[in-house]
N, CA, C and O atoms as a Tripos MOL2 file, in Angstrom:
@<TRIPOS>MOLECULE
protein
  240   239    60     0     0
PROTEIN
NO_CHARGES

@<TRIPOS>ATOM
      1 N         101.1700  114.3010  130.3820 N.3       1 UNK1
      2 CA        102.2200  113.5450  129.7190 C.3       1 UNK1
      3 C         102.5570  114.2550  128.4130 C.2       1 UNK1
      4 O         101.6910  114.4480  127.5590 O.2       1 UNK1
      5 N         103.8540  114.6520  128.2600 N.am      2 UNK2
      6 CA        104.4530  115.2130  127.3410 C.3       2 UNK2
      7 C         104.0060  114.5610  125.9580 C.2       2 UNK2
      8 O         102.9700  113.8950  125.9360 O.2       2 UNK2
      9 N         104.7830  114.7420  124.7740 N.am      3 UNK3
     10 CA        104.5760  114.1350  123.6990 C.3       3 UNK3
     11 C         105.7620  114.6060  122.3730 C.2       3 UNK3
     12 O         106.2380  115.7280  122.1980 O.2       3 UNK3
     13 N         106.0530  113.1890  121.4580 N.am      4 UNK4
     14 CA        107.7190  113.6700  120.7620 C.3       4 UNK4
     15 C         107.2180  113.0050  119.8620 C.2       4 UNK4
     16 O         106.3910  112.0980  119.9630 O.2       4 UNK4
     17 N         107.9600  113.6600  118.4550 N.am      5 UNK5
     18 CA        107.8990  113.1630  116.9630 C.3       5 UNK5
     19 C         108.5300  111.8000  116.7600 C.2       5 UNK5
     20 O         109.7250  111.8990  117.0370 O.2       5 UNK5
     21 N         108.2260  110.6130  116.4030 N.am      6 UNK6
     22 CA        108.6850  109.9460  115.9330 C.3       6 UNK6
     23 C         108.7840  109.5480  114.1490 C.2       6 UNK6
     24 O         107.7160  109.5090  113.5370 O.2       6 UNK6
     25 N         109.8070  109.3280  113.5540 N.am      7 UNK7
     26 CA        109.8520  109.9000  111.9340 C.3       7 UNK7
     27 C         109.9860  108.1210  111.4940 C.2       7 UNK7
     28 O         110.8280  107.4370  112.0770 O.2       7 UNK7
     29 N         109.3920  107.7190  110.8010 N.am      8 UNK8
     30 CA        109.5170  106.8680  110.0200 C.3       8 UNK8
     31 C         109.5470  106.7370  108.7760 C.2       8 UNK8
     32 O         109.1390  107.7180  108.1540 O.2       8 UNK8
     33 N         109.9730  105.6500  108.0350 N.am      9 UNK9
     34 CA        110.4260  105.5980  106.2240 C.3       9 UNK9
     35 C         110.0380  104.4960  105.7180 C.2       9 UNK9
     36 O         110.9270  103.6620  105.5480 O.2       9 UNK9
     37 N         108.3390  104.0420  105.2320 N.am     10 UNK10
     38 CA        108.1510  102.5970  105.3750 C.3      10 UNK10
     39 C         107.5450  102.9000  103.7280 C.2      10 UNK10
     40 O         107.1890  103.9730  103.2400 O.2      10 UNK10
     41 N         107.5870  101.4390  103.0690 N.am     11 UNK11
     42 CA        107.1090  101.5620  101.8180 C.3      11 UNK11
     43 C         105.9030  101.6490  101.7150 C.2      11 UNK11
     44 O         105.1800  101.3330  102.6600 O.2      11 UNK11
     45 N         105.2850  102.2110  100.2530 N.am     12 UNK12
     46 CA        104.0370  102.3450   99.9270 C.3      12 UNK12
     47 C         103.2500  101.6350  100.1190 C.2      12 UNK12
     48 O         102.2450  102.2210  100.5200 O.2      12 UNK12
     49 N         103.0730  100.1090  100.0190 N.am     13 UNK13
     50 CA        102.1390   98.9760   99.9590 C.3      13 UNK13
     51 C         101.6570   99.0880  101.5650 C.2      13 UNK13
     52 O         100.4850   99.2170  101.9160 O.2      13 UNK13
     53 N         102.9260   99.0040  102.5470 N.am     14 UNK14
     54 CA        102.6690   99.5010  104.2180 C.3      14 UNK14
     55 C         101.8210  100.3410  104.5930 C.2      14 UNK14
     56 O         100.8450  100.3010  105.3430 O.2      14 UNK14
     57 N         102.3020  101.0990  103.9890 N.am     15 UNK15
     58 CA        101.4760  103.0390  104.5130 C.3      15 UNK15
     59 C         100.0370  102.6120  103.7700 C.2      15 UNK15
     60 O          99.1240  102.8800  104.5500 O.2      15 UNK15
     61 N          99.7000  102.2300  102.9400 N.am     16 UNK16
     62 CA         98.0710  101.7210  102.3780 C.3      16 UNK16
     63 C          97.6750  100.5410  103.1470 C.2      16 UNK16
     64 O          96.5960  100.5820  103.7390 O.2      16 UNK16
     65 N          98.3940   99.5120  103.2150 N.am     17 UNK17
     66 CA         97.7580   98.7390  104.5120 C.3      17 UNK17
     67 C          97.2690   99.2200  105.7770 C.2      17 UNK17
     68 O          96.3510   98.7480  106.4470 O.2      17 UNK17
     69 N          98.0030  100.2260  106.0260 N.am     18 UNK18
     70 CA         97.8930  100.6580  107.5160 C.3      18 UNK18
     71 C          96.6670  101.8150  107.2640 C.2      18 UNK18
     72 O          95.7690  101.8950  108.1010 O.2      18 UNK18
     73 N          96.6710  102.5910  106.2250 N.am     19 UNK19
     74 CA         95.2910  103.6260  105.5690 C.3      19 UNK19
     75 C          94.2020  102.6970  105.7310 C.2      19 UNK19
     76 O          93.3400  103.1180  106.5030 O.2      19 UNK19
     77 N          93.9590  101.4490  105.1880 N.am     20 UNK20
     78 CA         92.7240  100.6830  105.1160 C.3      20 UNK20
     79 C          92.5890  100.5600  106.4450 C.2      20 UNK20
     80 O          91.7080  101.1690  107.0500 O.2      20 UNK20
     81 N          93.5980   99.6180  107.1380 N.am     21 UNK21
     82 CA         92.8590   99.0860  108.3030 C.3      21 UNK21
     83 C          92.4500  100.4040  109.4560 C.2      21 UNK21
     84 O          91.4670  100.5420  110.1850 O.2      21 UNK21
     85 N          93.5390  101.1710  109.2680 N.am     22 UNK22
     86 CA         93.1830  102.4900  110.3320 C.3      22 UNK22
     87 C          91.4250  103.6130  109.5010 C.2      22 UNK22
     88 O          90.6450  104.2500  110.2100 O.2      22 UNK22
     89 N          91.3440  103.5150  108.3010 N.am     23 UNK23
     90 CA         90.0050  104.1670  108.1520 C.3      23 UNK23
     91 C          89.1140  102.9720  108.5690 C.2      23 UNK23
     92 O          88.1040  103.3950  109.1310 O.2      23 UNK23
     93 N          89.1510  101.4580  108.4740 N.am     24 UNK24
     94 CA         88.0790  100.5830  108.7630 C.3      24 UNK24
     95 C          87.3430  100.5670  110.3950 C.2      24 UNK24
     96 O          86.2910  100.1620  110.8880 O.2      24 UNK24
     97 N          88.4350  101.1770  110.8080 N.am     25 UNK25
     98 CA         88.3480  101.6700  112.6670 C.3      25 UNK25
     99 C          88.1680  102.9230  112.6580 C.2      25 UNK25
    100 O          88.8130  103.4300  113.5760 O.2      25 UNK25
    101 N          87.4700  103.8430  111.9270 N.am     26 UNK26
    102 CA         87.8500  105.1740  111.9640 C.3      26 UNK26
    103 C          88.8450  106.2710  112.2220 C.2      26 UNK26
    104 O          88.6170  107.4440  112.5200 O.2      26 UNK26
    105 N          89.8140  105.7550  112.0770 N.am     27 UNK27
    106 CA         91.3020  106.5040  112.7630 C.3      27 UNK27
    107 C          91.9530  107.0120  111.8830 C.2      27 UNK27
    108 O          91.6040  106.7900  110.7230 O.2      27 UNK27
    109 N          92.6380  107.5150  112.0380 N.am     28 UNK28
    110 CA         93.9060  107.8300  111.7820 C.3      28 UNK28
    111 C          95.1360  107.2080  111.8190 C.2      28 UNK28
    112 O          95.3570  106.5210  112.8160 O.2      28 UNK28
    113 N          96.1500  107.2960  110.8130 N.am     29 UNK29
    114 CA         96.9610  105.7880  110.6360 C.3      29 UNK29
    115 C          98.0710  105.9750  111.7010 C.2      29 UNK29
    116 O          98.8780  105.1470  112.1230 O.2      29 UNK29
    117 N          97.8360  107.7760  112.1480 N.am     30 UNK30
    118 CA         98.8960  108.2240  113.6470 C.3      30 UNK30
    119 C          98.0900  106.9630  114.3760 C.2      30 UNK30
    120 O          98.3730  105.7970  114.6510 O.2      30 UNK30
    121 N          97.3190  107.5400  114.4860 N.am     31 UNK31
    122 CA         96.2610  106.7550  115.9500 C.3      31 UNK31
    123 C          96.0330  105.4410  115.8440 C.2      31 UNK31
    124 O          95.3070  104.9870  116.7290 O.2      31 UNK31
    125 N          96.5140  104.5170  114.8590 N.am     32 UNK32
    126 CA         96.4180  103.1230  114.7230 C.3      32 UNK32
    127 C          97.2770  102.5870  114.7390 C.2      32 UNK32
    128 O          97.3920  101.3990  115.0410 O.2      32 UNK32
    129 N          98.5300  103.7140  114.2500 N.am     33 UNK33
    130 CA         99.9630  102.8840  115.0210 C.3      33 UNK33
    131 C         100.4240  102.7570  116.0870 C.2      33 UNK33
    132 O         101.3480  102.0090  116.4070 O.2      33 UNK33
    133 N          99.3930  103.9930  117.2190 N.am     34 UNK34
    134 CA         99.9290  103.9390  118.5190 C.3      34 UNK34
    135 C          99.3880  103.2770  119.3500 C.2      34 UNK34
    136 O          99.8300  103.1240  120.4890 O.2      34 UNK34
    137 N          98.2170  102.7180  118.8580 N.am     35 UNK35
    138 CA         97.4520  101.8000  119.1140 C.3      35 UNK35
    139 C          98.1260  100.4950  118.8450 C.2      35 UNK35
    140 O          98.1030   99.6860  119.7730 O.2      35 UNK35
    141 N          98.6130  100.2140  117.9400 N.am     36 UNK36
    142 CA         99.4750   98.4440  117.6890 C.3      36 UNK36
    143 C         100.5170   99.0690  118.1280 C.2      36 UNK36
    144 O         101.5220   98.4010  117.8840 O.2      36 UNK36
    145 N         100.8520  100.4590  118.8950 N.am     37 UNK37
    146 CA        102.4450   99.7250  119.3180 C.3      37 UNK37
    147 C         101.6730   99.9940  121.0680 C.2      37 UNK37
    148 O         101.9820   99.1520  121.9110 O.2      37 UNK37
    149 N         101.1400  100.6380  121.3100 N.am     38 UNK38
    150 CA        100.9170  100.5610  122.9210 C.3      38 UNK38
    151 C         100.3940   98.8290  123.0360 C.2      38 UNK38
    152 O         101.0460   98.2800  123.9240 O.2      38 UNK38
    153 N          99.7010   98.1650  122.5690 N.am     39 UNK39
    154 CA         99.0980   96.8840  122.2620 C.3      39 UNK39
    155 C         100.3250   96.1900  122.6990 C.2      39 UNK39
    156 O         100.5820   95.7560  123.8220 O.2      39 UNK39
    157 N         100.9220   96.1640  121.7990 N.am     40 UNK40
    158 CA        102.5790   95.1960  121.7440 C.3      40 UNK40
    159 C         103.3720   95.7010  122.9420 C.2      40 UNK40
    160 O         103.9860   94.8850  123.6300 O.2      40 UNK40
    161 N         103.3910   96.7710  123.1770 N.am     41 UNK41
    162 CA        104.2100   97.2850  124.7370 C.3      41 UNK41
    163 C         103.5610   96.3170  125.8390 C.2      41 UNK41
    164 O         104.1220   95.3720  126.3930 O.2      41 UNK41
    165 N         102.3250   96.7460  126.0170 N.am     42 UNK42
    166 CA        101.2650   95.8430  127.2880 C.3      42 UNK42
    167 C         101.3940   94.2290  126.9910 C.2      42 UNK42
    168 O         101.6530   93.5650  127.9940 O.2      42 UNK42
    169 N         101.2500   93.5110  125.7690 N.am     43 UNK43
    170 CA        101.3470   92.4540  125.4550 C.3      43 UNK43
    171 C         102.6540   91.8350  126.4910 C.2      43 UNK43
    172 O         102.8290   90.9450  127.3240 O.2      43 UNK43
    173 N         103.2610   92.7290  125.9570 N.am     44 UNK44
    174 CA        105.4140   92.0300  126.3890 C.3      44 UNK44
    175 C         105.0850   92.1300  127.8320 C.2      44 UNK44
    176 O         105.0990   91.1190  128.5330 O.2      44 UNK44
    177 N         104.7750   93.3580  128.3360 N.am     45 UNK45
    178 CA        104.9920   93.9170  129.9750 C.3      45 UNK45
    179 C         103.8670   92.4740  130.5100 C.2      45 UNK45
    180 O         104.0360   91.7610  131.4990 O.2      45 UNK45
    181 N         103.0100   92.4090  129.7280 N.am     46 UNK46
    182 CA        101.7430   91.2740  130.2560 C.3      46 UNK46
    183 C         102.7850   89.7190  130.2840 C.2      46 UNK46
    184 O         102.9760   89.2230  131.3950 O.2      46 UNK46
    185 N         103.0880   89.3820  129.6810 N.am     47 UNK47
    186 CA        103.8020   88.2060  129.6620 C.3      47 UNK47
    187 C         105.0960   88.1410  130.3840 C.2      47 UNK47
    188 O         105.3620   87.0750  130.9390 O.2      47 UNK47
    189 N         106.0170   89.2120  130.4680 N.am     48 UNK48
    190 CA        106.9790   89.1330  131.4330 C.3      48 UNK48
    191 C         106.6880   89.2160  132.8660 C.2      48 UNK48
    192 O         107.4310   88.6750  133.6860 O.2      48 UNK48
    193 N         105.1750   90.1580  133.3550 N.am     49 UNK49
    194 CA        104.4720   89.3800  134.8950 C.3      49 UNK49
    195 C         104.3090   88.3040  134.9800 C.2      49 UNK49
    196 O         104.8330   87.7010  135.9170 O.2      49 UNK49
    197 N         103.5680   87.6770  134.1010 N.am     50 UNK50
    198 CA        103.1570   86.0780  134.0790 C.3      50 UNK50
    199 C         104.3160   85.4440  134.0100 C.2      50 UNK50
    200 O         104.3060   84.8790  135.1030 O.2      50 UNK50
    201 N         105.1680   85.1800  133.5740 N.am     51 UNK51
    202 CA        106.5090   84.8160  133.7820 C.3      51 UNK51
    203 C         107.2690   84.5740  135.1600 C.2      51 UNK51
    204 O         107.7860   83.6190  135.7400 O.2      51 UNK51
    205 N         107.0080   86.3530  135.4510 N.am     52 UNK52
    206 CA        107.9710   86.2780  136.6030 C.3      52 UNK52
    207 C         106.9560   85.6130  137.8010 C.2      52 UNK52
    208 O         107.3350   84.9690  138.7790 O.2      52 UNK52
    209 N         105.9670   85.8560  137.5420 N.am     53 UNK53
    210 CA        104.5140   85.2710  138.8980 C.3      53 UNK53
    211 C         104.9870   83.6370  138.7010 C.2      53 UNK53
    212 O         105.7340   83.1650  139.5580 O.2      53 UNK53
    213 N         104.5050   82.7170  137.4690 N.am     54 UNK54
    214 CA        105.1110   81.1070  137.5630 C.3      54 UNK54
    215 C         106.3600   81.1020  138.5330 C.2      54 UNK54
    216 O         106.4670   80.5450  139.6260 O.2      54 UNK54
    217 N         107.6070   82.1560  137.5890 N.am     55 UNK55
    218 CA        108.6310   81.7080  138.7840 C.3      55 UNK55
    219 C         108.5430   81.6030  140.1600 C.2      55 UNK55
    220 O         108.6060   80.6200  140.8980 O.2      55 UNK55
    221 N         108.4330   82.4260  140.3150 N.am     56 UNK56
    222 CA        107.7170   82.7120  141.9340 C.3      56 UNK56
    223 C         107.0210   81.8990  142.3150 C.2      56 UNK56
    224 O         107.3570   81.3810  143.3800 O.2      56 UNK56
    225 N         105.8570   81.4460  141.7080 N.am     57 UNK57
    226 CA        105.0660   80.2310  142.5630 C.3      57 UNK57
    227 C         106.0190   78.6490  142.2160 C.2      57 UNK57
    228 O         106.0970   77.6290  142.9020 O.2      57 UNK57
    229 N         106.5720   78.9460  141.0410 N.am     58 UNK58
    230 CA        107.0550   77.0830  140.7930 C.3      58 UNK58
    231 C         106.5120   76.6580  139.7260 C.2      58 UNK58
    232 O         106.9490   75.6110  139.2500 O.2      58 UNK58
    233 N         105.2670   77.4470  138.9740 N.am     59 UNK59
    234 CA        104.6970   77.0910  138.0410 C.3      59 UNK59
    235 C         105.7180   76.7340  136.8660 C.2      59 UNK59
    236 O         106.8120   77.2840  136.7460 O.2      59 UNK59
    237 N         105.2410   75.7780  136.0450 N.am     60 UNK60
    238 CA        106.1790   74.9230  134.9910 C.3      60 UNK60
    239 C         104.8380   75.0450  133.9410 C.2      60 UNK60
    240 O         104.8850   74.5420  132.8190 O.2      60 UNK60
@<TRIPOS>BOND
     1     1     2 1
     2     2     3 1
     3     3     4 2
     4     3     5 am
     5     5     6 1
     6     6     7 1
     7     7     8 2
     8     7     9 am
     9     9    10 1
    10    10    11 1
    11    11    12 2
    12    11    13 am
    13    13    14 1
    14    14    15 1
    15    15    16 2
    16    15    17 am
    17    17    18 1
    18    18    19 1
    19    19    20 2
    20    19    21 am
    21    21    22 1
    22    22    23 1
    23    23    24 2
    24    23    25 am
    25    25    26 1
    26    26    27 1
    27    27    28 2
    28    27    29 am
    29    29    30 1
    30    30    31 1
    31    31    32 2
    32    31    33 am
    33    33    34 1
    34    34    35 1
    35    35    36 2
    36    35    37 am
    37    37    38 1
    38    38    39 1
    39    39    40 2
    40    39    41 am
    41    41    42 1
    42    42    43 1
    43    43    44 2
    44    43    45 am
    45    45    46 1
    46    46    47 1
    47    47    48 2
    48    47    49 am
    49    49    50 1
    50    50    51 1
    51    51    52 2
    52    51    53 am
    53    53    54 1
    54    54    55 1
    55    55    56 2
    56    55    57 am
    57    57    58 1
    58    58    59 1
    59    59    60 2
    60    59    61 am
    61    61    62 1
    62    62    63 1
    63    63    64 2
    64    63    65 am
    65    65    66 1
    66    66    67 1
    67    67    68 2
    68    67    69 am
    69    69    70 1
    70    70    71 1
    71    71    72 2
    72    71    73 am
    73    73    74 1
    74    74    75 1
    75    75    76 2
    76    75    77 am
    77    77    78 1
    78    78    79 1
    79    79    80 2
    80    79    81 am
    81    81    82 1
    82    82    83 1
    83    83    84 2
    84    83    85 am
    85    85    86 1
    86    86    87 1
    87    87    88 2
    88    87    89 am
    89    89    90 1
    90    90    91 1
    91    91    92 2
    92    91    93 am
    93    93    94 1
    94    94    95 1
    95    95    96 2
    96    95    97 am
    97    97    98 1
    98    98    99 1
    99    99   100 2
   100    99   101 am
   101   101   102 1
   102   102   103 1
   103   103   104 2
   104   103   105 am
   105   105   106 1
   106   106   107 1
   107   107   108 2
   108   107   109 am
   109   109   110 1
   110   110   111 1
   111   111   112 2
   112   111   113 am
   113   113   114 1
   114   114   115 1
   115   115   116 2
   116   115   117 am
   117   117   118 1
   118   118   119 1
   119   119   120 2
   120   119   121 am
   121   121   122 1
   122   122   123 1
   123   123   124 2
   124   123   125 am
   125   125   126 1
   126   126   127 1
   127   127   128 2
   128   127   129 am
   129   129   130 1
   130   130   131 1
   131   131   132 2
   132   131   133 am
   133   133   134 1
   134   134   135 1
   135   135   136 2
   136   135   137 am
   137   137   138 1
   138   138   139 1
   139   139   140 2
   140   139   141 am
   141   141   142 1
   142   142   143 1
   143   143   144 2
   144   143   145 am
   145   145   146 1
   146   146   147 1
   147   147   148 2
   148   147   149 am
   149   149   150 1
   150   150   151 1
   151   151   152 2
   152   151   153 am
   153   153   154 1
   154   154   155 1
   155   155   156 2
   156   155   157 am
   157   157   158 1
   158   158   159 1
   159   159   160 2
   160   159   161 am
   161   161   162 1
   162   162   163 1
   163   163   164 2
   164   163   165 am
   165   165   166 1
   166   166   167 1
   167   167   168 2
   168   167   169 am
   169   169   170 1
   170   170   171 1
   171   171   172 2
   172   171   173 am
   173   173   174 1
   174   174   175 1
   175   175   176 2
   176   175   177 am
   177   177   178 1
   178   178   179 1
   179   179   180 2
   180   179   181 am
   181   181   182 1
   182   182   183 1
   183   183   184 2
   184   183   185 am
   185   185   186 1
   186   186   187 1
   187   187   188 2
   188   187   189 am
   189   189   190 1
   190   190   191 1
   191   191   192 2
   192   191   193 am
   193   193   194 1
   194   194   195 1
   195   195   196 2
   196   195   197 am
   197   197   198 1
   198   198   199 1
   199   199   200 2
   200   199   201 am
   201   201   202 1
   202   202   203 1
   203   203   204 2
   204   203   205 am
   205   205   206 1
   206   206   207 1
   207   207   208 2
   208   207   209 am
   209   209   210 1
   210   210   211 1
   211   211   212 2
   212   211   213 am
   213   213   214 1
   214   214   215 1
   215   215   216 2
   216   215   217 am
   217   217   218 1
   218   218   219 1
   219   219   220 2
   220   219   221 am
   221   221   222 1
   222   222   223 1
   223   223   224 2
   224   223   225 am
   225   225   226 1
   226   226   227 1
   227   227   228 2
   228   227   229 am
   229   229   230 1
   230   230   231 1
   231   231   232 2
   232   231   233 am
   233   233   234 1
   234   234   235 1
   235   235   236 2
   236   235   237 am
   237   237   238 1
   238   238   239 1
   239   239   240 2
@<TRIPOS>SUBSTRUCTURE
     1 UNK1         2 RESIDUE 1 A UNK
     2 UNK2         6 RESIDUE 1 A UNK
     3 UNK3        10 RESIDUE 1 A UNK
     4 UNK4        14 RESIDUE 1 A UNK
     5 UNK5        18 RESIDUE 1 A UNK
     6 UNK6        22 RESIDUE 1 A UNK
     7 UNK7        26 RESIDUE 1 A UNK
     8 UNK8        30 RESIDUE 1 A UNK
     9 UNK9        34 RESIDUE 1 A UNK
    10 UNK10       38 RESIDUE 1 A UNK
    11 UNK11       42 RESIDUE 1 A UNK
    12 UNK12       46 RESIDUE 1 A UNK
    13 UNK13       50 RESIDUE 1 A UNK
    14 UNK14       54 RESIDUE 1 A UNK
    15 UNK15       58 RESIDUE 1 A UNK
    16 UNK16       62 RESIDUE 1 A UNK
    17 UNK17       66 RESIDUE 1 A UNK
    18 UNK18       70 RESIDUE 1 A UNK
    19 UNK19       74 RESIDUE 1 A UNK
    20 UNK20       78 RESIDUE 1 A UNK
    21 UNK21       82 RESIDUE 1 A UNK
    22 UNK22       86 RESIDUE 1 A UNK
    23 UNK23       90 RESIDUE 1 A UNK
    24 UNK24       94 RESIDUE 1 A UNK
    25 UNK25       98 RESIDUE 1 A UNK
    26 UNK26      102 RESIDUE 1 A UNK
    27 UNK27      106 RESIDUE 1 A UNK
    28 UNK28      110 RESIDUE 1 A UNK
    29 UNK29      114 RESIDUE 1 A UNK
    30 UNK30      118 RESIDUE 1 A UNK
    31 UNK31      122 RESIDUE 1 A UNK
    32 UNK32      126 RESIDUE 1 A UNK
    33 UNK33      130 RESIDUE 1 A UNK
    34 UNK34      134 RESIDUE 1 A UNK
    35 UNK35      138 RESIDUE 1 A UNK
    36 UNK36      142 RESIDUE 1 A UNK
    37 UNK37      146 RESIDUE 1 A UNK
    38 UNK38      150 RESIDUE 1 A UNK
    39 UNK39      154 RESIDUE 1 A UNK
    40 UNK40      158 RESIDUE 1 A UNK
    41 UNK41      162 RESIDUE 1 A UNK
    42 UNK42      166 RESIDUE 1 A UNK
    43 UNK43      170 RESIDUE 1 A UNK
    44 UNK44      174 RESIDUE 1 A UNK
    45 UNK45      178 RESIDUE 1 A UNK
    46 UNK46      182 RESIDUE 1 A UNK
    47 UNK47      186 RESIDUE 1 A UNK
    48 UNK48      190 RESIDUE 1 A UNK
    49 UNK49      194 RESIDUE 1 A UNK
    50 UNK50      198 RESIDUE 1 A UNK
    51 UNK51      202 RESIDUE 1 A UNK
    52 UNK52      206 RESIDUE 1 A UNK
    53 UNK53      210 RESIDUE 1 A UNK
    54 UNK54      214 RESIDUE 1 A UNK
    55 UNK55      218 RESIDUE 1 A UNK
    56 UNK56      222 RESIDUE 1 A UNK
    57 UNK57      226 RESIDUE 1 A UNK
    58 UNK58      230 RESIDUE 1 A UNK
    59 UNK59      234 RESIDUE 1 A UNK
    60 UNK60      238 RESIDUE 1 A UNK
């Protein structure tokens, strides 16, 4: 699997939030954002199965 730059412009107080919590996990604040965004991708994809599965059965 390939791989592409993504550029972001977020304020200071952010970029140190994200330093703490990504050194408290040992990471890297690359590797902790791709981590909360793959998280949030699976989250959505997880809930739009469950969704579409209720419909399908009738579930309310």
């Amino acid at each position: 699997m390939g791989s592409n730059v993504l550029s972001l412009r977020i304020d200071d107080e952010l970029l140190e939030r994200l330093r703490k919590h990504a050194g408290r996990r040992g990471m890297s604040v690359q590797d902790y954002v791709i981590q909360l965004l793959v998280r949030d991708d699976f989250d959505e994809r997880f809930s739009a199965a469950v969704e579409e599965t209720e419909r399908f059965y009738g579930v309310r």
